[in-house]
C-alpha positions as CSV (number, residue, x, y, z in Angstrom):
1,X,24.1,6.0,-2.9
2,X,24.4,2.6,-5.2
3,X,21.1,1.6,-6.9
4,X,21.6,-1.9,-4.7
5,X,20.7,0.2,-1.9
6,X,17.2,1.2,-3.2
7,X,16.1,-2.4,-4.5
8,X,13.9,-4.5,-2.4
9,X,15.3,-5.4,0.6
10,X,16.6,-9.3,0.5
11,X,15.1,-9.6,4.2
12,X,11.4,-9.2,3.3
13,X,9.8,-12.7,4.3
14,X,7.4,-14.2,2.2
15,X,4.9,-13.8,5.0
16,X,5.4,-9.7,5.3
17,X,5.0,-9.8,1.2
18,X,2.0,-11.8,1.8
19,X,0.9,-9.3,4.2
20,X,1.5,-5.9,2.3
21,X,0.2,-7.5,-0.6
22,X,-3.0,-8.3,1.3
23,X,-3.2,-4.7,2.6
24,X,-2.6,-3.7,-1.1
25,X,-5.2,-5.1,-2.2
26,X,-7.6,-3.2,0.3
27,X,-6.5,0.3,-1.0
28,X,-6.9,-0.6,-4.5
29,X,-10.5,-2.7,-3.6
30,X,-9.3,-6.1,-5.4
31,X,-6.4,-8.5,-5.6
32,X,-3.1,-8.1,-6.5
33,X,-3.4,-11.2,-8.9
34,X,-6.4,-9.3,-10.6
35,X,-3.8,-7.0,-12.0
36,X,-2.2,-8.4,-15.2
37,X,-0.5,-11.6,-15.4
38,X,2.4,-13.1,-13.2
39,X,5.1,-11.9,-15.9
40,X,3.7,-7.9,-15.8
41,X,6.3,-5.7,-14.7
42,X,5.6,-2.3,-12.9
43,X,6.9,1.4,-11.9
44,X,5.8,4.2,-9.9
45,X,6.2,7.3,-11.1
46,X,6.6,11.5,-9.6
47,X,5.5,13.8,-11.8
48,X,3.5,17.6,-11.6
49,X,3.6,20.4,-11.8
50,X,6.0,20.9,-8.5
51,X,8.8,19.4,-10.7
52,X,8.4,22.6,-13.2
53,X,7.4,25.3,-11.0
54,X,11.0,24.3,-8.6
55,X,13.3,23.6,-11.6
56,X,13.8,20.8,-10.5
57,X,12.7,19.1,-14.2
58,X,15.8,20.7,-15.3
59,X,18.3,20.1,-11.8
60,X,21.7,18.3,-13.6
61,X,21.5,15.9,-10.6
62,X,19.3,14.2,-13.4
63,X,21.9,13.8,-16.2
64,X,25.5,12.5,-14.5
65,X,26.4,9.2,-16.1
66,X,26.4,7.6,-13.8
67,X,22.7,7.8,-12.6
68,X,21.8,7.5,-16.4
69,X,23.9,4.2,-16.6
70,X,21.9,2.7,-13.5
71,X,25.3,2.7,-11.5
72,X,23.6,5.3,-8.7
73,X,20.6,6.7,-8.0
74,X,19.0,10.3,-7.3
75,X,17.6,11.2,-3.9
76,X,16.8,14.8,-4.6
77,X,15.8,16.6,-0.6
78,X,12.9,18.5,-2.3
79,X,11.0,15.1,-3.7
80,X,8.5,14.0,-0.7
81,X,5.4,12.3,0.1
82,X,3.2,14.6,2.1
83,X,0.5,12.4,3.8
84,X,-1.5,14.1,6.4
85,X,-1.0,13.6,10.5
86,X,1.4,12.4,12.1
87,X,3.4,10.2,9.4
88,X,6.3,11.0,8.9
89,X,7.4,12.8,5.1
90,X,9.3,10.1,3.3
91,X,12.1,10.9,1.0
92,X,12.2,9.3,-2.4
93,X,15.2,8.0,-4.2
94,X,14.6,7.7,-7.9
95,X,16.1,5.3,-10.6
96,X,16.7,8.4,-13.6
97,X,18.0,5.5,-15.7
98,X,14.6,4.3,-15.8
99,X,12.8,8.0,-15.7
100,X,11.8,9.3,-18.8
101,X,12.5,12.7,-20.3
102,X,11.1,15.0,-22.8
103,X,14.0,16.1,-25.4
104,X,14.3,18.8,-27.6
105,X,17.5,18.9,-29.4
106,X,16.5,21.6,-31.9
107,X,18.5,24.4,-30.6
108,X,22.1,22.7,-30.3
109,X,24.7,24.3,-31.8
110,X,26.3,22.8,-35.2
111,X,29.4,21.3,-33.5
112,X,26.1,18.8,-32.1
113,X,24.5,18.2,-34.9
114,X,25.1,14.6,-35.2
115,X,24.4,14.2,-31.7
116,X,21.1,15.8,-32.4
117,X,20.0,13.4,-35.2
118,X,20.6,10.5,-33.2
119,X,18.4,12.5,-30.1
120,X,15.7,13.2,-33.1
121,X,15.7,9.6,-34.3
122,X,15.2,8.4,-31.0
123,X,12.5,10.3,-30.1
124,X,10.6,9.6,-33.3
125,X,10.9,6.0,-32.5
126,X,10.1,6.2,-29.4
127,X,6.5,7.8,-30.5
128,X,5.1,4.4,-31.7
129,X,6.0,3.3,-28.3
130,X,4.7,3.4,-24.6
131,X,5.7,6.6,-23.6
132,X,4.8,8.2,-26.6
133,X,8.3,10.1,-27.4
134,X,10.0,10.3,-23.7
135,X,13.0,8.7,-23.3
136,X,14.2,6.5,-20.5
137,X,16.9,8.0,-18.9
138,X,19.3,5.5,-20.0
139,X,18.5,5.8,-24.1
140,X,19.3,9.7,-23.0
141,X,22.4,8.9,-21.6
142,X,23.5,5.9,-23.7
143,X,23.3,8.4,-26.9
144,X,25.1,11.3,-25.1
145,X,28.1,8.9,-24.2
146,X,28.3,7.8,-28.3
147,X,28.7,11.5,-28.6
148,X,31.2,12.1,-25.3
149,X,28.2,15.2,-24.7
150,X,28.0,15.8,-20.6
151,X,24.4,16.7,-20.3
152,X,25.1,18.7,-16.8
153,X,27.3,21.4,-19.1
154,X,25.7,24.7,-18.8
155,X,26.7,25.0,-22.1
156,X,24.0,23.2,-23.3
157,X,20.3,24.7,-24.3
158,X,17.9,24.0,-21.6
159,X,15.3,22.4,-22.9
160,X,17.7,19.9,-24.8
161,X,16.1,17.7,-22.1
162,X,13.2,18.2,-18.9
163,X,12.5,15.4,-16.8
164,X,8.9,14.3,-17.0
165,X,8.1,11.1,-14.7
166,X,10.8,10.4,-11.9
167,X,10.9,6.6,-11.3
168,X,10.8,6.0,-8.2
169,X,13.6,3.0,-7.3
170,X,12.1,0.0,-7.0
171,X,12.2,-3.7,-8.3
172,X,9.0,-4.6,-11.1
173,X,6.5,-6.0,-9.3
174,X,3.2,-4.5,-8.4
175,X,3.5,-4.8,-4.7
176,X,7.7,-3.4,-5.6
177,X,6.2,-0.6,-7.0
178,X,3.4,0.3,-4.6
179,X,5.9,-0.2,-1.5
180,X,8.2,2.5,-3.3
181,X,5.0,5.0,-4.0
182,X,3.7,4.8,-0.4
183,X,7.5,4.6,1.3
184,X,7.3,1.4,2.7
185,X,10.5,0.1,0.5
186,X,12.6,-0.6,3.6
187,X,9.8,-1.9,5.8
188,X,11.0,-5.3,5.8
189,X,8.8,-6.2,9.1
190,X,5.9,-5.0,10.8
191,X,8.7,-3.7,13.5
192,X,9.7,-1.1,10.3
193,X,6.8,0.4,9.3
194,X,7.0,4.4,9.9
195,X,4.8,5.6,12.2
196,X,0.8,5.9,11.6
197,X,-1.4,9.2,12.1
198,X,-1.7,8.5,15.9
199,X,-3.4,10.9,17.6
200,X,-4.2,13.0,14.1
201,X,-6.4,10.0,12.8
202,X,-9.3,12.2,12.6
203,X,-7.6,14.1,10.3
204,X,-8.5,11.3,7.8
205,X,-11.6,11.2,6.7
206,X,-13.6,8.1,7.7
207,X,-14.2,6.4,4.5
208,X,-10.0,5.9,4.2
209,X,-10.1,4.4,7.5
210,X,-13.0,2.2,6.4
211,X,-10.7,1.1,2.9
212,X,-7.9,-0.5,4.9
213,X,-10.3,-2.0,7.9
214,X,-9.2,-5.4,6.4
215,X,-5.7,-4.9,7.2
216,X,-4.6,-7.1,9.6
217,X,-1.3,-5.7,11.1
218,X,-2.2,-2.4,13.1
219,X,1.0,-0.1,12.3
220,X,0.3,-1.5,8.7
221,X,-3.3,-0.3,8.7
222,X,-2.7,3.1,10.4
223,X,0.1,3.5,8.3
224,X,-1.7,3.2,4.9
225,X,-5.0,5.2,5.7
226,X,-3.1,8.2,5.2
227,X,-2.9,7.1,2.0
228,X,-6.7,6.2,1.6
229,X,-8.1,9.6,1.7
230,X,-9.4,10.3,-1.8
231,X,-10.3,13.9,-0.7
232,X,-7.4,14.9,1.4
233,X,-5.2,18.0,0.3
234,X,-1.9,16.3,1.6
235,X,-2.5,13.5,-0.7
236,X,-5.8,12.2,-2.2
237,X,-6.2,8.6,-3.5
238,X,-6.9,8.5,-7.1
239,X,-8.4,4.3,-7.5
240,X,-8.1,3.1,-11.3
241,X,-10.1,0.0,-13.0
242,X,-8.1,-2.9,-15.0
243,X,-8.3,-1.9,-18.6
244,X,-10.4,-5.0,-18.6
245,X,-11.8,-7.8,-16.5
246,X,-8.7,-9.6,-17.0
247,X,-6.0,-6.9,-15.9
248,X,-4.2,-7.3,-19.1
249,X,-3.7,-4.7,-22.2
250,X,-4.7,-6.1,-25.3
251,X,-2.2,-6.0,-28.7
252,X,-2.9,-2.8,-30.0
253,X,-2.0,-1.5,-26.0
254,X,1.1,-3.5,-25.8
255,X,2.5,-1.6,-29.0
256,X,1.2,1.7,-27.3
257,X,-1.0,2.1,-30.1
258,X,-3.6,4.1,-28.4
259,X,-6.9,5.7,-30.0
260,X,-8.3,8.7,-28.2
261,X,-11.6,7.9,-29.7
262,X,-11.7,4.8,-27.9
263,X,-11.7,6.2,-24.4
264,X,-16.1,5.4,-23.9
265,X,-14.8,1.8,-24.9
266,X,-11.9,1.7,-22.1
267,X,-14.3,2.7,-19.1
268,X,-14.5,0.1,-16.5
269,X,-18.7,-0.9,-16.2
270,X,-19.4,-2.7,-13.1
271,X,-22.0,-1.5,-10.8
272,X,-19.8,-2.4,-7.9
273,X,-16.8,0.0,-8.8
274,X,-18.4,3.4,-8.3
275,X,-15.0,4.6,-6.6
276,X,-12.8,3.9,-10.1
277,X,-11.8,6.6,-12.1
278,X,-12.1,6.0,-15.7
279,X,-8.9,3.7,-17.0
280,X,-6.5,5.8,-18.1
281,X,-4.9,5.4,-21.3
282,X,-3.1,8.9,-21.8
283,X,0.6,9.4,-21.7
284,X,1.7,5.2,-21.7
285,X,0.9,2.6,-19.6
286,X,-1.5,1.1,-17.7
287,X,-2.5,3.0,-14.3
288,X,-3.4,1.3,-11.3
289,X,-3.3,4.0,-8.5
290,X,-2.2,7.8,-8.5
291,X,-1.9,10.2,-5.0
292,X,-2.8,13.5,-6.4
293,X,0.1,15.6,-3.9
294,X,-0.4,19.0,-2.2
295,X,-3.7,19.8,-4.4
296,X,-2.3,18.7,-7.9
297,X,1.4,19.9,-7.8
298,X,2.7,16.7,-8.0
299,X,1.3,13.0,-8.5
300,X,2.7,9.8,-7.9
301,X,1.7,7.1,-10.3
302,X,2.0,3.3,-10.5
303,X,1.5,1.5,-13.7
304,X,2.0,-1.2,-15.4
305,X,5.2,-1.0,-18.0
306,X,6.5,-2.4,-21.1
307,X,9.9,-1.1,-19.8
């Protein structure tokens, strides 16, 4: 599968964009244009525990160049979203050029040494940065081609590298990045959105149905409140403020120079926004949603990106 495949289809009109992005903006409880500026780009993200707990932070499907280059993608059968009812469990195909990976290069052998100085010196540059010392997929593979290292080879120590966030494929937008979290990529029409909850609606609860009321297109709205349920144990909604009333980080943010003791500073206040969770800060980037998967084994997480 070619990473063309997984972009945003060419055949979305401008009136289905205008309608997802509408319905969008219902699950989230504010416009699309209220988050950052017009140039922001975006990402959604898989992450968890699951990702430990099946090896699957360690599967060399990961590491092949090609996926690391950006020429393919990875579509691993074990990576799904699990809403409730009757919609259907969507496979996700994943960008690992743009993924980010913890790496540990202190157990190579000698014969790697110089390979693992320029792993080290990457990651401590990275530290100043968004992601706080992960490296995109492609820095991991751009550094092990320099070095003609295959990072499959069972030769290699294990935790020389874990994936931690799986990005999901997608283009940058905001409403790119929340199609590819929620599975609605390839729904270039009303006629292509999966199917609802149907009969098991009820097993929503009622404030999730009451979120994407607004939604004009039925198969959209029925579609979505599956993914409106903030207490559901298929996939519970997790709702996060702008970092301010703007949308936009400030400098200190855009270098990913963060201050835990600023976290009081970074709540969202607003009488009218009960249903946010604090703006999270922690880990790089700026979160505008999360689904919190199969009680907290996975999450899937869009935020705003530097890269």
């Amino acid at each position: 599968m070619t990473l063309e495949n997984s972009t945003p289809p060419s055949g979305r009109s401008a009136e289905w964009a205008a309608a997802l992005a509408q319905a969008f903006g219902e699950v989230l409880g504010r416009p699309l244009a209220e988050h950052g500026d017009a140039d922001a780009r975006y990402g959604a993200y898989y992450g968890g525990n699951f990702l430990d707990e099946a090896e699957l932070d360690h599967d060399p499907v990961w590491v092949g160049r090609a996926v690391l280059a950006g020429e393919e993608t990875v579509g691993p059968a074990e990576l799904l979203l699990t809403p409730p009812g009757d919609t259907a469990e969507t496979e996700l195909v994943f960008d690992a050029s743009r993924s980010l990976f913890w790496v540990d290069p202190r157990e190579l052998p000698d014969t790697l040494a110089a390979f693992g100085a320029d792993l080290a010196a990457a990651v401590a540059e990275s530290e100043g940065g968004q992601w706080r010392g992960a490296l995109l997929g492609a820095d991991l593979g751009r550094i092990a081609g320099q070095h003609g290292v295959d990072l499959a080879s069972a030769d290699l120590p294990r935790e020389l590298w874990t994936l931690w966030q799986g990005r999901i494929a997608s283009g940058d937008t905001l409403l790119d990045a929340l199609c590819a979290a929620t599975g609605l990529t390839a729904a270039t029409s009303p006629e292509l959105v999966p199917a609802g909850l149907g009969d098991s609606a009820d097993e929503v609860e009622e404030e999730a149905h009451e979120l994407v009321a607004g939604v004009a297109d039925p198969a959209l709205r029925d579609y979505l409140a599956a993914f409106c349920d903030e207490e559901s144990h298929d996939l519970a909604l997790v709702r996060f403020a702008p970092a301010d009333d703007e949308g936009d980080l400030d400098e200190d943010e855009e270098e990913g120079e963060f201050d835990a003791d600023d976290d009081e500073d970074a709540d969202y206040d607003d009488d009218d926004d009960d249903d946010y969770d604090d703006y999270d800060e922690s880990q790089g980037g700026t979160v505008v949603v999360r689904w919190d998967g199969a009680v907290d084994q996975y999450e899937v997480t869009v935020r705003r990106v530097i890269a």
